[in-house]
C-alpha positions, 0 to 999 in steps of 0.5 A: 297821797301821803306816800309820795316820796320826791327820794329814790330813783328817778323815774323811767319808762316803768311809770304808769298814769292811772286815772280812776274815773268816778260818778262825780270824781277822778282820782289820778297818780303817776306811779312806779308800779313795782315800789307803789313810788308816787310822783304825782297823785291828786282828787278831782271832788264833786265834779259839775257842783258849785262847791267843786274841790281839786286837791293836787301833789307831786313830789318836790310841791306841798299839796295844793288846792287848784282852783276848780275854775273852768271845771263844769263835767268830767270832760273838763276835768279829765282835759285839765288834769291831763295838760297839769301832768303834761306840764309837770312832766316836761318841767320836771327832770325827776319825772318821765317825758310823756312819751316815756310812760309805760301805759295810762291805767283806767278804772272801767267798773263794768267788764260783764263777761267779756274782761278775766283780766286787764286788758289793752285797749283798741277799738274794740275794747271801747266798744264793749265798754260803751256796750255795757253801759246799761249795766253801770250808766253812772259810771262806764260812760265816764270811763270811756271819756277818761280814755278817750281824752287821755288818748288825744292827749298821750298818742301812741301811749298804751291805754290799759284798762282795769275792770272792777268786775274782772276779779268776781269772774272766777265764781262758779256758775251755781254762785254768780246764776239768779234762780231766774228762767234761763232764757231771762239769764240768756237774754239779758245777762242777768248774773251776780257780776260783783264790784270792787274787784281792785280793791279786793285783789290789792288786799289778797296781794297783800294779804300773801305778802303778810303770810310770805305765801303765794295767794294761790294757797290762800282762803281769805275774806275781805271785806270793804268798808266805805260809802260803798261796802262790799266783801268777798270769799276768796278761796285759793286765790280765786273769788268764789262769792262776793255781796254785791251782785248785777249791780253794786246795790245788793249786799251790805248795807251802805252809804245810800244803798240799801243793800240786800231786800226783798225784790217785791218791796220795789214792785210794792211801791211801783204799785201803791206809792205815786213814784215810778220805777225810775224814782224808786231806783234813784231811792234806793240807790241814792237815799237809802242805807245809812241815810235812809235811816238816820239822815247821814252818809258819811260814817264819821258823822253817825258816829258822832250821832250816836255817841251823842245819842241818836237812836236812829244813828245807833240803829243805822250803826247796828244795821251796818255791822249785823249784815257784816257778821252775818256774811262772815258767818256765810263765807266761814262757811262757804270757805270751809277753812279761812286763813285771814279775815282783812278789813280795807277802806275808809271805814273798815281802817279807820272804824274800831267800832265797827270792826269790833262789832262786826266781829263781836259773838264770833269766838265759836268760829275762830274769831276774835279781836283783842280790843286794847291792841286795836285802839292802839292802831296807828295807821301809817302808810301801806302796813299790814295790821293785825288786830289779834296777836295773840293765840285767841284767834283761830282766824288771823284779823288784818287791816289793810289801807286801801290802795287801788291806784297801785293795783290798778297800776300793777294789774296793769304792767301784768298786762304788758308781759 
């Protein structure tokens, strides 16, 4: 949140609201989506546990921590963020009455096929949503009540809804298809689906800016790092293969998932552990990835393991970055020529290592970090980095500071037009 600027022009009815609905989070901003200006921004943590954290900031306020009284679930939440806005709009002169907005922009993370692009919500909209609920029941659920409460709460503001998987819907059909019967593929839409579709899209935006191009003319490999990790072969403009699949499950290895596996590992402990299928699911979603093989979730905290020493830290590290050099060297491929390599996310900004080891051994194709520049990184609001200046490189390395608020908000005014 530390791009919000209290300076500049006061705001008008080109604001956009965007609420980001998570498992166990909301993530909100109130922002001009041309600039990225941010009037209001804040977190909602660790929604329905005891130690429930809300950090909140608008501009002409320091940050705050609001007390998390009174919030017990999502709806909670989502009820008293909405009257915290309402509240700051109308004492404030530099921000937009309610009935001014633009539109409310809500993360909806499954779209399956039914959703290219952002899309204004109706009736309809919500129902094909809450339709694909099986196919992400942790979070389609909670972005439909986002909506709904921000609807009772703003009537007759345009609701738009941004989906995760919409920016994955451009991989041909010999990319997305399982080799499975195609009536299991007719029947139940069994399809690599992909994820993390915003975060994605903001780094080809910006990755164009970078190189003053359109994206169109583009062929990128981005790659998302943080408790949840995914990448994706962007070839002019268009994503044409991406890691996570029917669900965000497959691919890297991450936080608590496992990422890629043999598929008969789950039916082998189906049939000789005493867990059933719902508890092996829970296993791999939940205790897996980093966890499952040093105990810890957060990469800061295997780092400092393994810098102290821990082997199976160092191992969980070594897993991590394989998997990552191991889909660079597929995509290069798949790509044929690659323009720019773009790290994003908390670890893919913040960890040197990881990059660097990501990326160590790749000099026959194109690849090289220069080590010394990275350390000198310092990551300040929304730049562009390069990791590699010098003519070593065939393929530019970048890192991108994630932003999927703005996204989220830009995707939405494209959808107004």
């Amino acid at each position: 949140m530390s791009s919000i600027d209290s300076g500049g022009d006061e705001m008008n009815s080109n604001s956009v609201l965007v609420i980001n609905c998570g498992s166990s989070s909301i993530k909100y901003q109130l922002l001009q989506p041309q600039s990225g200006q941010i009037w209001i921004a804040g977190e909602v943590e660790r929604i329905g546990m005891a130690d429930t954290l809300w950090r909140h900031e608008q501009a002409d306020v320091d940050q705050q921590i609001i007390p998390a009284v009174g919030i017990v679930d999502h709806r909670s939440a989502l009820e008293l963020i909405n009257q915290l806005i309402i509240k700051a709009l109308a004492k404030n002169r530099t921000l937009p009455l309610a009935d001014n907005l633009l539109a409310i922009a809500h993360r909806v993370v499954h779209g399956g096929e039914y959703f290219t692009s952002a899309t204004q919500i109706d009736e309809q909209v919500k129902a094909r949503i809450r339709e694909l609920i099986p196919l992400a029941p942790m979070h389609n659920p909670v972005n439909l009540l986002g909506i709904e409460v921000a609807e009772t709460f703003f009537p007759g503001v345009v609701q738009v809804a941004v989906f995760d998987t919409a920016f994955h819907q451009s991989l041909p059909e010999y990319a997305f298809r399982y080799a499975l019967p195609e009536a299991v593929y007719s029947e139940f839409n069994l399809r690599r689906y992909g994820f993390h579709g915003t975060s994605h899209a903001y780094v080809l935006r910006k990755t164009a800016e970078y190189f003053e191009q359109r994206p169109e003319t583009l062929n990128v490999i981005s790659i998302h790092l943080g408790n949840g990790a995914s990448m994706a072969a962007i070839k002019n403009g268009r994503c044409i293969d991406t890691t996570m699949g029917f669900t965000p499950l497959e691919g890297l290895m991450m936080g608590t998932r496992c990422g890629d596996m043999d598929p008969s590992i789950a039916i082998f402990l189906v049939q000789n552990s005493k867990k059933n299928p719902a508890e092996i699911l829970k296993m791999l979603n939940e205790q897996s990835g980093l966890k499952g093989i040093c105990g810890y979730t957060d990469m800061r905290d295997v780092k400092q393991q393994a810098d102290a020493g821990d082997a199976s830290a160092v191992l969980a590290r070594q897993m991590f970055c394989y998997r990552i050099k191991k889909y660079i060297g597929a995509y290069r491929a798949v790509l044929g020529r690659v323009d720019a390599i773009v790290f994003t996310g908390g670890i893919g900004e913040h960890d040197q290592e990881v990059r660097q080891q990501s990326c160590e051994g790749l000099e026959e194709l194109g690849i090289v970090l220069d080590q010394a520049q990275q350390a000198d990184q310092v990551n300040t609001d929304q730049a562009v980095m390069a990791l590699d200046d010098s003519l070593q490189s065939k393929i530019q390395v970048l890192l991108i500071p994630a932003n999927e608020e703005w996204e989220i908000a830009m995707q939405a005014l494209i959808s107004l037009k």
